[in-house]
C-alpha positions in Angstrom: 210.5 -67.9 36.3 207.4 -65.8 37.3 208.2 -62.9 39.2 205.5 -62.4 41.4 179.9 -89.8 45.4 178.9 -90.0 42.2 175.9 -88.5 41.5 174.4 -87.5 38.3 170.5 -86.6 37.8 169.1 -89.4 35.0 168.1 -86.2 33.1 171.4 -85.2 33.1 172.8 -88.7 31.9 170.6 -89.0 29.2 171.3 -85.5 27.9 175.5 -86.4 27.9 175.3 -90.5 27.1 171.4 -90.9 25.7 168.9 -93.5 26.8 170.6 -96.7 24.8 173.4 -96.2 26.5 171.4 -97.0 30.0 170.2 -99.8 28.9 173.3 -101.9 27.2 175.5 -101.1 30.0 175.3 -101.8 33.7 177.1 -98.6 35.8 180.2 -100.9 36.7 181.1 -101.7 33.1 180.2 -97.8 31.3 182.9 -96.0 30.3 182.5 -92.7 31.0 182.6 -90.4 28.5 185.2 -87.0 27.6 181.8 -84.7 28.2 180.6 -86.5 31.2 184.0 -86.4 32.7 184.8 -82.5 31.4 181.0 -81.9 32.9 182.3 -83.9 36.1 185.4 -81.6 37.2 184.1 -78.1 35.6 184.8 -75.4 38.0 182.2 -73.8 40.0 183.6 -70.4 38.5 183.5 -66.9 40.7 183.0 -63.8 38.3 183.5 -60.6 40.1 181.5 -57.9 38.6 182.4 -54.2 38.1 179.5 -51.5 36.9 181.6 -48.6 36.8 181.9 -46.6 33.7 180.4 -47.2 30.4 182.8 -49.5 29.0 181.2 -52.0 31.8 177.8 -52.2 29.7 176.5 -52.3 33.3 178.1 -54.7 34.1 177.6 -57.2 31.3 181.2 -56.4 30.3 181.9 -59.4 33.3 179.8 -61.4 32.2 181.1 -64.8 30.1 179.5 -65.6 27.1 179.4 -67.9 23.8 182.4 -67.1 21.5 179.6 -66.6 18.8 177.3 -64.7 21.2 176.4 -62.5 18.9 175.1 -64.9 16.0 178.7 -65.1 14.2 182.2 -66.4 14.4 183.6 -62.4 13.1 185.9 -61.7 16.3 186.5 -58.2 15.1 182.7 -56.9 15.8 182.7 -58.8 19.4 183.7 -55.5 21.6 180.7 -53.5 19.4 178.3 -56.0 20.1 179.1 -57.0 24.0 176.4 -57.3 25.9 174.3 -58.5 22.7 173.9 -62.1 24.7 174.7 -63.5 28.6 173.9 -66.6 28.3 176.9 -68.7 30.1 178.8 -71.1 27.9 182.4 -72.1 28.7 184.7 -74.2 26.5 186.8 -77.3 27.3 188.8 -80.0 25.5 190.3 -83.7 26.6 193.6 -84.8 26.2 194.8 -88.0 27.3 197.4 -90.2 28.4 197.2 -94.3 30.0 197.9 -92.4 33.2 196.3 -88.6 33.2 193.4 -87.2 31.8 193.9 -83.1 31.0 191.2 -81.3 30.8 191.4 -77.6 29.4 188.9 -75.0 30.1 188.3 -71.7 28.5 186.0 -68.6 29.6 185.1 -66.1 27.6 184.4 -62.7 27.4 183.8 -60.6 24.3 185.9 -57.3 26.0 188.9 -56.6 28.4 188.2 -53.3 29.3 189.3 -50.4 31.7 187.3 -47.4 33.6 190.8 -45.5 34.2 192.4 -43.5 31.8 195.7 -43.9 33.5 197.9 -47.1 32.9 195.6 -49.2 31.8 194.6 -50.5 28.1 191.9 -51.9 26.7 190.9 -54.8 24.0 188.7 -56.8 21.7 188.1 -60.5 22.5 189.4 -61.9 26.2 189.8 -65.4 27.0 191.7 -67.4 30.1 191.3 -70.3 31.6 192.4 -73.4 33.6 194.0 -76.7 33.2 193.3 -79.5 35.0 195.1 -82.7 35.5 193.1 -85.9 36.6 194.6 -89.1 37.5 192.9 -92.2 35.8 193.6 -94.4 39.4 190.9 -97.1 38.3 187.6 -95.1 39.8 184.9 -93.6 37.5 186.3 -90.2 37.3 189.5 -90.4 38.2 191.4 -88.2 40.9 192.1 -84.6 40.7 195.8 -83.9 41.6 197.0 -80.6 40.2 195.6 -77.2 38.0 197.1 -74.4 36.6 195.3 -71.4 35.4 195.8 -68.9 33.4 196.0 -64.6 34.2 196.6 -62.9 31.6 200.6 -63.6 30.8 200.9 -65.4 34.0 200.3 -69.1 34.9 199.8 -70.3 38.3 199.2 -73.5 39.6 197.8 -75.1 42.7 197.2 -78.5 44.3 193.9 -79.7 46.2 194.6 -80.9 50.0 195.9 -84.5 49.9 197.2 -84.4 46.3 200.1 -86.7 45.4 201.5 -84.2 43.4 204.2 -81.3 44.8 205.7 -78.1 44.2 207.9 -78.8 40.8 210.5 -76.6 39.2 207.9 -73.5 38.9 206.7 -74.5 42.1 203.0 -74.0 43.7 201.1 -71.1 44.6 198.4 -72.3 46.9 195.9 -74.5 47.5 192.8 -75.4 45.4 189.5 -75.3 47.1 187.2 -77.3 45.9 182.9 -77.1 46.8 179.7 -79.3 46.2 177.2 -78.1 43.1 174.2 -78.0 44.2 172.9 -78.9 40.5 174.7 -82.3 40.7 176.3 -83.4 43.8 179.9 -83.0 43.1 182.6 -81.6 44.2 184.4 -78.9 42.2 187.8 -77.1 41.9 187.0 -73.2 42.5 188.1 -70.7 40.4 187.6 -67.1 40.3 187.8 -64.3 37.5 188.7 -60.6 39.0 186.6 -58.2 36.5 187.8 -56.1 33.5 190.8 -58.0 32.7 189.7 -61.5 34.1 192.8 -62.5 35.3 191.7 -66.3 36.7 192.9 -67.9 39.5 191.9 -70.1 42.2 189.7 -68.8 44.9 190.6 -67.1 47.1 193.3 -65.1 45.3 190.9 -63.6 43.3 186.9 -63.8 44.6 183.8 -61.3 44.7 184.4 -57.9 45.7 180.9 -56.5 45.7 178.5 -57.6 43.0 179.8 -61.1 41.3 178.1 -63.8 39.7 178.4 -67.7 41.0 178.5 -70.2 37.7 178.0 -73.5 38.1 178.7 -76.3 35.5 175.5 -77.4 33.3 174.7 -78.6 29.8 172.5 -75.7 30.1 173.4 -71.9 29.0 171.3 -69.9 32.1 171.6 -65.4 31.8 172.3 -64.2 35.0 169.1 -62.1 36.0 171.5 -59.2 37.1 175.1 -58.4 38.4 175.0 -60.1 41.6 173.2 -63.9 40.9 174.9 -65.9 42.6 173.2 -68.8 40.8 174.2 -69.1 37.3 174.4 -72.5 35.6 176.9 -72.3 31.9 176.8 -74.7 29.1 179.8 -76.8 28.5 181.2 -77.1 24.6 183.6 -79.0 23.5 186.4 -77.1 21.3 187.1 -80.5 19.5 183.3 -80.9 18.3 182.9 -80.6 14.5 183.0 -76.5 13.7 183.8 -76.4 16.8 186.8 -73.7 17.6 189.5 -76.0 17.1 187.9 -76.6 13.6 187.9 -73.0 13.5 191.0 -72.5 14.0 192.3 -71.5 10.3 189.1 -68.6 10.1 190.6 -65.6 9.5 187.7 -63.8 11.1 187.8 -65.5 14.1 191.4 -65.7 14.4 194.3 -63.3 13.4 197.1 -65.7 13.7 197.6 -69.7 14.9 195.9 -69.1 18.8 195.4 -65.6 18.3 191.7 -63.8 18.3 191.2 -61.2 16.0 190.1 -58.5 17.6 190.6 -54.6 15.9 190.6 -51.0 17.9 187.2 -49.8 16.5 183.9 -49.4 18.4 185.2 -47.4 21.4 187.9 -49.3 22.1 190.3 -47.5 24.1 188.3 -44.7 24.4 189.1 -42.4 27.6 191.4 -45.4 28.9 194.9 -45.4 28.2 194.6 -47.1 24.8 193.5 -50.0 22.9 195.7 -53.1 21.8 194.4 -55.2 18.7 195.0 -58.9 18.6 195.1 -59.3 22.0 193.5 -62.4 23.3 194.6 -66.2 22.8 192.6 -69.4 23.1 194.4 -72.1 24.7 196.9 -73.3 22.3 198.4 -70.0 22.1 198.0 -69.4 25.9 201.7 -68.7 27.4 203.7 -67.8 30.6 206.5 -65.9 28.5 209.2 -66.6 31.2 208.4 -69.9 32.3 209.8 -72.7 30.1 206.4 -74.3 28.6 206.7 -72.9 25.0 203.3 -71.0 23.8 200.4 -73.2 23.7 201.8 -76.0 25.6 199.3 -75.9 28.6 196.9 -77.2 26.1 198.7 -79.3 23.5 201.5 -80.8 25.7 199.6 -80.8 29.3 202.0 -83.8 30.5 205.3 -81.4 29.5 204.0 -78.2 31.5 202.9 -80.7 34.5 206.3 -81.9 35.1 207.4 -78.5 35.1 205.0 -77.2 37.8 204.5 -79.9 39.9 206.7 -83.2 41.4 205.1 -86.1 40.2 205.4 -89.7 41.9 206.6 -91.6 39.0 206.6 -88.9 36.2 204.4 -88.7 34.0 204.4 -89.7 30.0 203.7 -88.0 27.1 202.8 -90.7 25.3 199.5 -89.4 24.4 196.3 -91.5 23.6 193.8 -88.8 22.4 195.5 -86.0 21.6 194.0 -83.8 18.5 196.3 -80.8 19.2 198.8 -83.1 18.1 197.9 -83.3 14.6 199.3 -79.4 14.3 202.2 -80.0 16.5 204.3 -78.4 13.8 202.4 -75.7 12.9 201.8 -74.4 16.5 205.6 -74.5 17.3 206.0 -72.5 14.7 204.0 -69.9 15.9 205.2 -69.8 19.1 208.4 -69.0 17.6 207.3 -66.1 14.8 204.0 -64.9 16.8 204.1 -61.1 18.1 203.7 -60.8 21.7 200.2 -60.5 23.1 198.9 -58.3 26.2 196.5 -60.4 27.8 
């Protein structure tokens, strides 16, 4: 245990379904699709910003970016070249039951960094995130009952007002807000990022302290225009696409180990802070509460396993899985949650 409406723009369905696809189907009889649906409960995603020292780039060291901002897929140059592009992207991938649709999301940010050079370390490559569990009760999109984020070892997990679902065996640590996007209409869960080591919870328990950035979900990648836009929009990608970061997942650039980013101690790293830690960050299947019972990576690849284990579910829930491509290295990824070194973040 931790100590501690429907309303999309026609611009914006022809970009995620295409035109054909509006004219074979009336809207009663279209199944929606894993982007529309990811694109329908994206967060609306607090980023507090922090200037201070040089490490912060002026802030762009809070900003999230494109895993290959800087024009490769080498995760050992990213804390050199932070800074190099804003342009907000954000990553997500579908699992799904007959019940439950999980949706994973992933921010990015090429640094975790520190302006004190007391107690706190530094690295290459940071990336945390949220889960989200969405009951498939018959409507378009479904119901959203339950999310658990991730903060650097930590996971914690919340339920919006009226959920069905209660405090489980890890139990519940608040409540999750949810707001209306002004770029399509719907409600989202809020989340928030606290700057330098973008620890992400639900909002309030972390938020904007000063300067911050507002990101709202998009199939466009919009730059902020400074610290403190509170008007961003980020481009959704899907970790599953072909080369997509899943596909990536054997490139020993990108990757030192199975859910493990390379990331090395060069560049400044560390410098004038307590220290720099190589290897550091995790994408989602390697994402892991070390003392809660989920094994490593299980937030992403067993979603229905880490749900009954933070929340009470009417009925249960199955793992009987219907999509699931994390499944196909089931083997391989319990292995490395038994041999994998420890991580910081």
């Amino acid at each position: 245990m931790r100590v501690r409406g429907r309303f999309l723009a026609t611009s914006l369905v022809l970009t995620l379904v295409g035109a054909s696809a509006l004219t074979t189907s009336t809207p009663a009889a279209a199944a929606v699709s894993r982007a529309e649906l990811a694109l329908r409960w994206a967060p609306i995603h607090y980023q507090d910003v922090d200037a201070t020292g040089s490490h912060a780039i002026g802030g762009r060291g809070d900003f999230i970016a494109a895993v290959d901002f800087d024009g490769n897929l080498d995760g050992r140059d990213n804390w050199d070249h932070a800074g190099a592009s804003v342009a907000a992207h954000a990553y997500y991938s579908v699992v799904e039951t007959s019940a439950y649709w999980y949706l994973t999301y992933l921010f990015f940010h090429p640094r975790d960094w520190a302006d004190h050079p007391f107690f706190e370390t530094e690295h290459e490559n940071d990336a945390e995130g949220v889960l989200l569990a969405v009951e498939r009760d018959g409507s378009t999109y479904g119901t959203l009952r339950g999310a658990v984020t991730v903060a650097h070892s930590d996971f914690y997990s919340y339920t919006p007002a009226g959920s069905t679902w209660t405090s489980g065996r890890e139990g519940v640590d608040g409540t999750l807000q949810l707001a209306t996007s002004p770029h399509d209409g719907f409600t989202h869960p809020v989340t928030a990022q606290e700057s330098k080591g973008h620890g992400l919870k639900a909002r309030p328990q972390y938020d904007i302290v000063g300067d911050g950035i507002v990101y709202y979900p998009s199939t466009v990648a919009e730059s902020p225009s400074s610290g403190d836009d509170r008007d961003v929009r980020y481009k959704l990608v899907d970790l599953f696409a072909a080369g997509g970061l899943w596909a990536q997942r054997a490139n020993t650039k990108l990757f030192a180990s199975l859910g493990t980013f390379a990331g090395d101690t060069t560049g400044g790293c560390g410098s004038g802070t307590f220290g720099c830690s190589a290897n550091s960050a995790n994408a989602p299947w390697g994402w892991d509460d070390g003392d809660d019972l989920p094994g490593r990576g299980e937030i992403a690849s067993d979603p229905a396993k880490l749900s009954a284990e933070y929340f009470t579910i009417p009925g249960g829930v199955s793992r009987a899985y219907t999509y699931n491509p994390y499944s196909d290295a089931a083997a391989a990824l319990q292995e490395a949650a038994r041999t994998a070194p420890p991580t910081v973040d």
